[in-house]
VOLUMLUM-242113 format. One record per residue: residue number from 1; x, y, z of N, C-alpha, C in turn. Coordinates in nm, 2 decimals. Example, Ala and Ser with C-alpha at 12.3 -4.5 7.8 and 13.67 -1.06 7.14 Angstrom:
residues 2
<rec seq="1" n_u="1.32" n_v="-0.57" n_w="0.78" ca_u="1.23" ca_v="-0.45" ca_w="0.78" c_u="1.32" c_v="-0.33" c_w="0.78"/>
<rec seq="2" n_u="1.28" n_v="-0.22" n_w="0.71" ca_u="1.37" ca_v="-0.11" ca_w="0.71" c_u="1.29" c_v="0.00" c_w="0.79"/>
end
This chain:
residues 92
<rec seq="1" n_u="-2.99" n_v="3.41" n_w="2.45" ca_u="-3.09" ca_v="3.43" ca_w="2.34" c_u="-3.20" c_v="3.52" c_w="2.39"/>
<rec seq="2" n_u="-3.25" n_v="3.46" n_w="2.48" ca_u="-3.38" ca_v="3.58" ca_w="2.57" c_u="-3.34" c_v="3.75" c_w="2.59"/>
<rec seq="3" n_u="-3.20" n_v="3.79" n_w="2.60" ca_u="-3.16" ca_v="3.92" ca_w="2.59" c_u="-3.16" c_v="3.97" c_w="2.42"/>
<rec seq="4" n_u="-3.09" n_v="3.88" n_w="2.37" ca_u="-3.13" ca_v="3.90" ca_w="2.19" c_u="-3.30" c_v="3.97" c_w="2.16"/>
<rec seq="5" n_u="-3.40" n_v="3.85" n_w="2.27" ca_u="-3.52" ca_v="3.87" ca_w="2.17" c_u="-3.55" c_v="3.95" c_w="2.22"/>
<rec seq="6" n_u="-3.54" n_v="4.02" n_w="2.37" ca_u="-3.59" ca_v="4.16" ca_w="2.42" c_u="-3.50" c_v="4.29" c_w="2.38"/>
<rec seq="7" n_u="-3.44" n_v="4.27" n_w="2.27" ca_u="-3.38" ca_v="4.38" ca_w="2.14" c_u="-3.46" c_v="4.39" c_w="2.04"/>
<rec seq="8" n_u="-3.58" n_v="4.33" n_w="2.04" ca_u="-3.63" ca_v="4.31" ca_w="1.93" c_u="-3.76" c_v="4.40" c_w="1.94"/>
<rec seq="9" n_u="-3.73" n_v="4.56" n_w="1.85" ca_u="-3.85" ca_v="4.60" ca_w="1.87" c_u="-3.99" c_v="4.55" c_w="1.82"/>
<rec seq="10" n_u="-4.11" n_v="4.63" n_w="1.90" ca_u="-4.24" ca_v="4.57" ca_w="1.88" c_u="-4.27" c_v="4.56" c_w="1.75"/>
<rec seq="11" n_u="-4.24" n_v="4.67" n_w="1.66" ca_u="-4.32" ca_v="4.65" ca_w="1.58" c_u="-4.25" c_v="4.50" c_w="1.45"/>
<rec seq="12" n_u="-4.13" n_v="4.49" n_w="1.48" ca_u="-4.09" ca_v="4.35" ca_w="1.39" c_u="-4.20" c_v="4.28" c_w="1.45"/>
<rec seq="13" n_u="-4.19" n_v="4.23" n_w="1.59" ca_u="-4.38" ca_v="4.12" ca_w="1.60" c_u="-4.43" c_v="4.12" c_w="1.58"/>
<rec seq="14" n_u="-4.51" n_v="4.28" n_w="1.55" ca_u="-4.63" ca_v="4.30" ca_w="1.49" c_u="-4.61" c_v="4.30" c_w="1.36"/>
<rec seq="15" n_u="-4.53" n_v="4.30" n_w="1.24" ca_u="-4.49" ca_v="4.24" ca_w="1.10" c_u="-4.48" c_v="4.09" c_w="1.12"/>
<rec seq="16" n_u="-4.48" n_v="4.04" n_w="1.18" ca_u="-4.43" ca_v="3.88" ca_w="1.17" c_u="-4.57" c_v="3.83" c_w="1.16"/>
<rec seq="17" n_u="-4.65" n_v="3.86" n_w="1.30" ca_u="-4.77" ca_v="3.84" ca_w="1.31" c_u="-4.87" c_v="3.83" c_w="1.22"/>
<rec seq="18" n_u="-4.82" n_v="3.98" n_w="1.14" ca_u="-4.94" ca_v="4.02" ca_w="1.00" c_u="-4.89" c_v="3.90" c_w="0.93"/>
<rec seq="19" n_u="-4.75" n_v="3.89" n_w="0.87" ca_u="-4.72" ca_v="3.80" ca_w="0.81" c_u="-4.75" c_v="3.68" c_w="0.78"/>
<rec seq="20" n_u="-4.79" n_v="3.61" n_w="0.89" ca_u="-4.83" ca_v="3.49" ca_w="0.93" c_u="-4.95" c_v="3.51" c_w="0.92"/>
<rec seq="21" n_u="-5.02" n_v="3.57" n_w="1.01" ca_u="-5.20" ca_v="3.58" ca_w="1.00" c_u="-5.24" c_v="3.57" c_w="0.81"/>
<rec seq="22" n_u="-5.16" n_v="3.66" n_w="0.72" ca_u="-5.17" ca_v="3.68" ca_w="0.62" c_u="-5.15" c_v="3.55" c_w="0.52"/>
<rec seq="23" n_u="-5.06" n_v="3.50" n_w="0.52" ca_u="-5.01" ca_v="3.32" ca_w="0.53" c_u="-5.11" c_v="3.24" c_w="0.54"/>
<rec seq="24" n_u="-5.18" n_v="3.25" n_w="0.69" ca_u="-5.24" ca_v="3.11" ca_w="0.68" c_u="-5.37" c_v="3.15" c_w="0.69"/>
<rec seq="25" n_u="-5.45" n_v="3.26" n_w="0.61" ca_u="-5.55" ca_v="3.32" ca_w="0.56" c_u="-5.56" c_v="3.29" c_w="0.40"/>
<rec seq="26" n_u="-5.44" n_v="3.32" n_w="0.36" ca_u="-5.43" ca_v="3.31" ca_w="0.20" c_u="-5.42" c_v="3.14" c_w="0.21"/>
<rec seq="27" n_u="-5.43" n_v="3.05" n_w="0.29" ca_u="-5.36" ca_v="2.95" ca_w="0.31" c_u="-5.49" c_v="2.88" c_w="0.30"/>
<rec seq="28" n_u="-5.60" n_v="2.92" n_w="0.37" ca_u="-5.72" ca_v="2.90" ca_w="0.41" c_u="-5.86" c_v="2.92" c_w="0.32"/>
<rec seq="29" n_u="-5.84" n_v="3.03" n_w="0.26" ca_u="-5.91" ca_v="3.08" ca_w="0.16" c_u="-5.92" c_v="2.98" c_w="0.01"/>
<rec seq="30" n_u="-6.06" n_v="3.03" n_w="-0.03" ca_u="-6.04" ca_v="2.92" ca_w="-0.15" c_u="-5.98" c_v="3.00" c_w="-0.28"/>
<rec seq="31" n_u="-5.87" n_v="2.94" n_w="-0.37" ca_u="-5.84" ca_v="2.79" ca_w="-0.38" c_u="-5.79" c_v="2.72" c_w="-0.27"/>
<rec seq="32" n_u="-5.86" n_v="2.65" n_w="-0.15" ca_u="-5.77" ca_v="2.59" ca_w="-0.05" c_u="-5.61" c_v="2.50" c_w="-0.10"/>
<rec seq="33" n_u="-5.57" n_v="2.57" n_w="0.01" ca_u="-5.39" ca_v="2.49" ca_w="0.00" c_u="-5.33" c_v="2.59" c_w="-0.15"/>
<rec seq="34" n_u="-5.38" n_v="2.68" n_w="-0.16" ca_u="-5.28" ca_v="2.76" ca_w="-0.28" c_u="-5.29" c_v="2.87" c_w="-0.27"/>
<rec seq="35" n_u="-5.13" n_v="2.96" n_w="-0.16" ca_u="-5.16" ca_v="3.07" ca_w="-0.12" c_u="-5.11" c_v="3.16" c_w="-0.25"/>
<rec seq="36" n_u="-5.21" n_v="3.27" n_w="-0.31" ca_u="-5.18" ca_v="3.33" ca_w="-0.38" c_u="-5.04" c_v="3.43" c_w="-0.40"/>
<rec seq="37" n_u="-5.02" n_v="3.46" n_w="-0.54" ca_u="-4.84" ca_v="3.57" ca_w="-0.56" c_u="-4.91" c_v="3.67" c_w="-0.47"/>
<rec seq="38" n_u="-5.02" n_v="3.74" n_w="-0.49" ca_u="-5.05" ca_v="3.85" ca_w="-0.42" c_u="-5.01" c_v="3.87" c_w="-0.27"/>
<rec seq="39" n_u="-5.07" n_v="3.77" n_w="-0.22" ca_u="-5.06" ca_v="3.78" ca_w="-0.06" c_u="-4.89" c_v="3.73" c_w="-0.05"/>
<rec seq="40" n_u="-4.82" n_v="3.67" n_w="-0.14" ca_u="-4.68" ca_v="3.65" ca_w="-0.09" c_u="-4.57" c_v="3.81" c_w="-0.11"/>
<rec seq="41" n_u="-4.64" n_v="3.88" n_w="-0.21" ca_u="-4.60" ca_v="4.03" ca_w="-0.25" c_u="-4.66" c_v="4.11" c_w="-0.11"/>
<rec seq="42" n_u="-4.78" n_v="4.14" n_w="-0.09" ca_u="-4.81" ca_v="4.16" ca_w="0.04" c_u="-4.67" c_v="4.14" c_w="0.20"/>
<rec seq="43" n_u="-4.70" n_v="3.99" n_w="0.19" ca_u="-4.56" ca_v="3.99" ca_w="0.31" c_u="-4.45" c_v="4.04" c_w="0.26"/>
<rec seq="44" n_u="-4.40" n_v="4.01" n_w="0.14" ca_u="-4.27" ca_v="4.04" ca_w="0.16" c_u="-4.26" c_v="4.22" c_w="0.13"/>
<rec seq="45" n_u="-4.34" n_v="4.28" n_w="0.12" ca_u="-4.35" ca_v="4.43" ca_w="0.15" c_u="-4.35" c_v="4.42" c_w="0.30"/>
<rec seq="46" n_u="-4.40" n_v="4.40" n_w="0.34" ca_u="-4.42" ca_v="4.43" ca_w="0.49" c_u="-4.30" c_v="4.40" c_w="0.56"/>
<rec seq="47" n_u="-4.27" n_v="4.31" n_w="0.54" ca_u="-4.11" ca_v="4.24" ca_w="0.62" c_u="-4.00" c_v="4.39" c_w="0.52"/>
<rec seq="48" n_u="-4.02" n_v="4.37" n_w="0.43" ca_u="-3.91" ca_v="4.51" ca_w="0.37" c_u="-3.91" c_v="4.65" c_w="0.45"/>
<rec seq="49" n_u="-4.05" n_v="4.68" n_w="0.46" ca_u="-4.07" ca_v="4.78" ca_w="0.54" c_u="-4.03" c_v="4.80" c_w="0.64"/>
<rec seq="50" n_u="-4.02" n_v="4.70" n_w="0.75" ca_u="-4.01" ca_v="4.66" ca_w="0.87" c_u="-3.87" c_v="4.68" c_w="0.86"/>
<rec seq="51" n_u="-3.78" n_v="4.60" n_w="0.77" ca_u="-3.60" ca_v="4.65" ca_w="0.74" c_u="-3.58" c_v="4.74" c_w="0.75"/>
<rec seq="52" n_u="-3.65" n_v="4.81" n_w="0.67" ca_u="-3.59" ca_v="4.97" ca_w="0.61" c_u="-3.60" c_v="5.08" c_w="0.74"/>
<rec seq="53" n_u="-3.75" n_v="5.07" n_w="0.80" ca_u="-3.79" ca_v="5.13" ca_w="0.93" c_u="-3.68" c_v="5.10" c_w="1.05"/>
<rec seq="54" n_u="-3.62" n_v="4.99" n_w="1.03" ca_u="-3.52" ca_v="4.97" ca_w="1.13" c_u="-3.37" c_v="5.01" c_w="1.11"/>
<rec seq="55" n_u="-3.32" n_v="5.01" n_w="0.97" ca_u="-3.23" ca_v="5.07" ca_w="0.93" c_u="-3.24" c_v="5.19" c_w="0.92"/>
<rec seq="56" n_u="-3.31" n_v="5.28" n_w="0.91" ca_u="-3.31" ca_v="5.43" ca_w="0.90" c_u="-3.31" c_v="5.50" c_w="1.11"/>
<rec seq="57" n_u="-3.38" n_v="5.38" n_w="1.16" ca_u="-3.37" ca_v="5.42" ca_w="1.30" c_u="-3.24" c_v="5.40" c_w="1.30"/>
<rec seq="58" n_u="-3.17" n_v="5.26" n_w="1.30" ca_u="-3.07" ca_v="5.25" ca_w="1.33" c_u="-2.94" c_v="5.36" c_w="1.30"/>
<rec seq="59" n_u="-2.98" n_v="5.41" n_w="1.17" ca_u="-2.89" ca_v="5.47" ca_w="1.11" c_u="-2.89" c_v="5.61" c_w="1.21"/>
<rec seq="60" n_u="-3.03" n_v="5.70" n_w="1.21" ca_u="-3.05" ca_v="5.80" ca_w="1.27" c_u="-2.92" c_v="5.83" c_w="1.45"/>
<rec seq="61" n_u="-2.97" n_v="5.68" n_w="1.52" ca_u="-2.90" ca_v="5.68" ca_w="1.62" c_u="-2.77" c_v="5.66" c_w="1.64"/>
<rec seq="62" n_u="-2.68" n_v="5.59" n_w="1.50" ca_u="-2.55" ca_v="5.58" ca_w="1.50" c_u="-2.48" c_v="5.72" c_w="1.44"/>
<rec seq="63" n_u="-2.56" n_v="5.79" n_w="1.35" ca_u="-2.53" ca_v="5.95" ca_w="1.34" c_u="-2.53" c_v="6.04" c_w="1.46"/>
<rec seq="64" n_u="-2.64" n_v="6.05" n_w="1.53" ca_u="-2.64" ca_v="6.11" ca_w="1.66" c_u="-2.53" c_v="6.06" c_w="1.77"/>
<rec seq="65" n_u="-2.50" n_v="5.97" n_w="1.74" ca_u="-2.36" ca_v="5.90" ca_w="1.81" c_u="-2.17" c_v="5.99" c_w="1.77"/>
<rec seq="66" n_u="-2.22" n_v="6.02" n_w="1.68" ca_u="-2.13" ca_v="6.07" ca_w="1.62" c_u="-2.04" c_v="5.96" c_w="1.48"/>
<rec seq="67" n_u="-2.13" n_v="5.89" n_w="1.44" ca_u="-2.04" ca_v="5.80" ca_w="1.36" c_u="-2.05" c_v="5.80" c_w="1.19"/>
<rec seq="68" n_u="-1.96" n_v="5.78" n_w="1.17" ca_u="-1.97" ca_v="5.81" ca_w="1.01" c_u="-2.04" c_v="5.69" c_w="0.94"/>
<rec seq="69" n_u="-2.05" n_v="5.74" n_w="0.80" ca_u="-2.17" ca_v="5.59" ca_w="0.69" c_u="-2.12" c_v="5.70" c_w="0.57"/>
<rec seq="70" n_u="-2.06" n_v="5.58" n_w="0.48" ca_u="-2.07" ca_v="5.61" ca_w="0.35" c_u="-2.13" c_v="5.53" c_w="0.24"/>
<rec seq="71" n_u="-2.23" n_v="5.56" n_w="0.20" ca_u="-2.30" ca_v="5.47" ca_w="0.14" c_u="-2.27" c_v="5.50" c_w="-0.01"/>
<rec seq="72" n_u="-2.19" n_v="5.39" n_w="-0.09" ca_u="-2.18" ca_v="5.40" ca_w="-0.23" c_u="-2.26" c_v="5.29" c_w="-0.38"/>
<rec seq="73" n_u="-2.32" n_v="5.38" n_w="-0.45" ca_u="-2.38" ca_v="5.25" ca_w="-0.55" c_u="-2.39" c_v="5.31" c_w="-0.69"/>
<rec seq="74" n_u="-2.31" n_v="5.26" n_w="-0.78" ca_u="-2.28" ca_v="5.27" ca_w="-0.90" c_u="-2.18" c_v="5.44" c_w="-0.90"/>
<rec seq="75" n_u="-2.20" n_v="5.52" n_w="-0.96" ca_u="-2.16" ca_v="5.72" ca_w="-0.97" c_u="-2.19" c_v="5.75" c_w="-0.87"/>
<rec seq="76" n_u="-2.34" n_v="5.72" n_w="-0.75" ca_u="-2.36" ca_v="5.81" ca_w="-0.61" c_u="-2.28" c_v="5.75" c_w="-0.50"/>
<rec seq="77" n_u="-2.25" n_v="5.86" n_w="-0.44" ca_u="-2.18" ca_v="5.86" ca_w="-0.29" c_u="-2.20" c_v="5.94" c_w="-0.21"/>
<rec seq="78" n_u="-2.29" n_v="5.90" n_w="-0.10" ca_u="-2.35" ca_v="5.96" ca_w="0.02" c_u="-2.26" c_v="5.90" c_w="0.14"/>
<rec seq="79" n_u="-2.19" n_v="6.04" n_w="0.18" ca_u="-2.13" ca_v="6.04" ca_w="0.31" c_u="-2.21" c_v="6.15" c_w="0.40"/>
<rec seq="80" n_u="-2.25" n_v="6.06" n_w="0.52" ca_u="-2.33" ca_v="6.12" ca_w="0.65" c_u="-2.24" c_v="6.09" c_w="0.75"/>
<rec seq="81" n_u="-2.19" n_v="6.21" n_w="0.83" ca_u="-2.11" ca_v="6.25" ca_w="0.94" c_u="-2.02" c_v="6.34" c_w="0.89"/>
<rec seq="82" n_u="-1.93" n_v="6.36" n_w="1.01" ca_u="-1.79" ca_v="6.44" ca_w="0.98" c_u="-1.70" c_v="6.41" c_w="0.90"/>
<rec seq="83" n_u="-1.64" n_v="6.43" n_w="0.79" ca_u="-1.56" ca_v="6.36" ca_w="0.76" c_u="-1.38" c_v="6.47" c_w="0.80"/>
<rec seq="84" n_u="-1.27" n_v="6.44" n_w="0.79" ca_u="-1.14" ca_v="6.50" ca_w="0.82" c_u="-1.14" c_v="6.68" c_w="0.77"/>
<rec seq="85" n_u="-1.16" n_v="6.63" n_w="0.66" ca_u="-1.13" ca_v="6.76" ca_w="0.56" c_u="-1.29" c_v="6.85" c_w="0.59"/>
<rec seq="86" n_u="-1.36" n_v="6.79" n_w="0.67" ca_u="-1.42" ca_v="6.91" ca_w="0.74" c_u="-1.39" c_v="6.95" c_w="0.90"/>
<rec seq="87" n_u="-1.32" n_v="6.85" n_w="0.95" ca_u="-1.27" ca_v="6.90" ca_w="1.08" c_u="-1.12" c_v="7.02" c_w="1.06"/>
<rec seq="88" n_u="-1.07" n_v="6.99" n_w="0.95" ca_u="-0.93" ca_v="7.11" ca_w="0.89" c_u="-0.97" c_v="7.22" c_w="0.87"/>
<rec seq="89" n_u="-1.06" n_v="7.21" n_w="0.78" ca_u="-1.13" ca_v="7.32" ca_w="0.73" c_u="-1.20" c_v="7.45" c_w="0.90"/>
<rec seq="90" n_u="-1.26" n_v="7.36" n_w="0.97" ca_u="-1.30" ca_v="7.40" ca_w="1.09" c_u="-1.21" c_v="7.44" c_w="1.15"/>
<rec seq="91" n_u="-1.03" n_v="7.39" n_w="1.18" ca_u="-1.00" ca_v="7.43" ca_w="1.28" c_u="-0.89" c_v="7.56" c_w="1.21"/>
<rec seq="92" n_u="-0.91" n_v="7.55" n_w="1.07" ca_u="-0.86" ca_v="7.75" ca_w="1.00" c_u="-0.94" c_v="7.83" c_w="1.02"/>
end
């Protein structure tokens, strides 16, 4: 597990942290004991952020690897890498 958490870039702790400081601020603040929708909208943007920021890294570095991603949802289809019928094309 200790090799797990030192995978874990900085900035997810530094989202957790906000998270939490933001938690038990809204937590603290009057109306005491009633942490507002706002501050729970707040985190959960930030933790989304923190996904997406790590998915687009992630993604960046498995492209530079050479690997394919097809991402499909509803009519769109985004294919990022090589795909066959461009390696054919290349080798006429």
């Amino acid at each position: 597990m200790a090799e797990t958490l030192k995978q874990v870039p900085w900035y997810i702790y530094a989202v957790m942290c906000a998270a939490i400081a933001l938690a038990v601020a809204g937590f603290c603040v009057p109306p005491t004991g009633n942490i507002d929708g706002s501050v729970l909208k707040v985190i959960g943007e930030l933790m989304g952020g923190a996904a997406v920021l790590e998915f687009v890294i992630n993604l960046k570095t498995y492209i530079e690897a050479g690997a394919k991603a097809k991402i499909e949802h509803g009519g769109t289809t985004i294919t990022i890498g090589k795909n066959e019928e461009d390696d054919a094309q290349a080798d006429n």
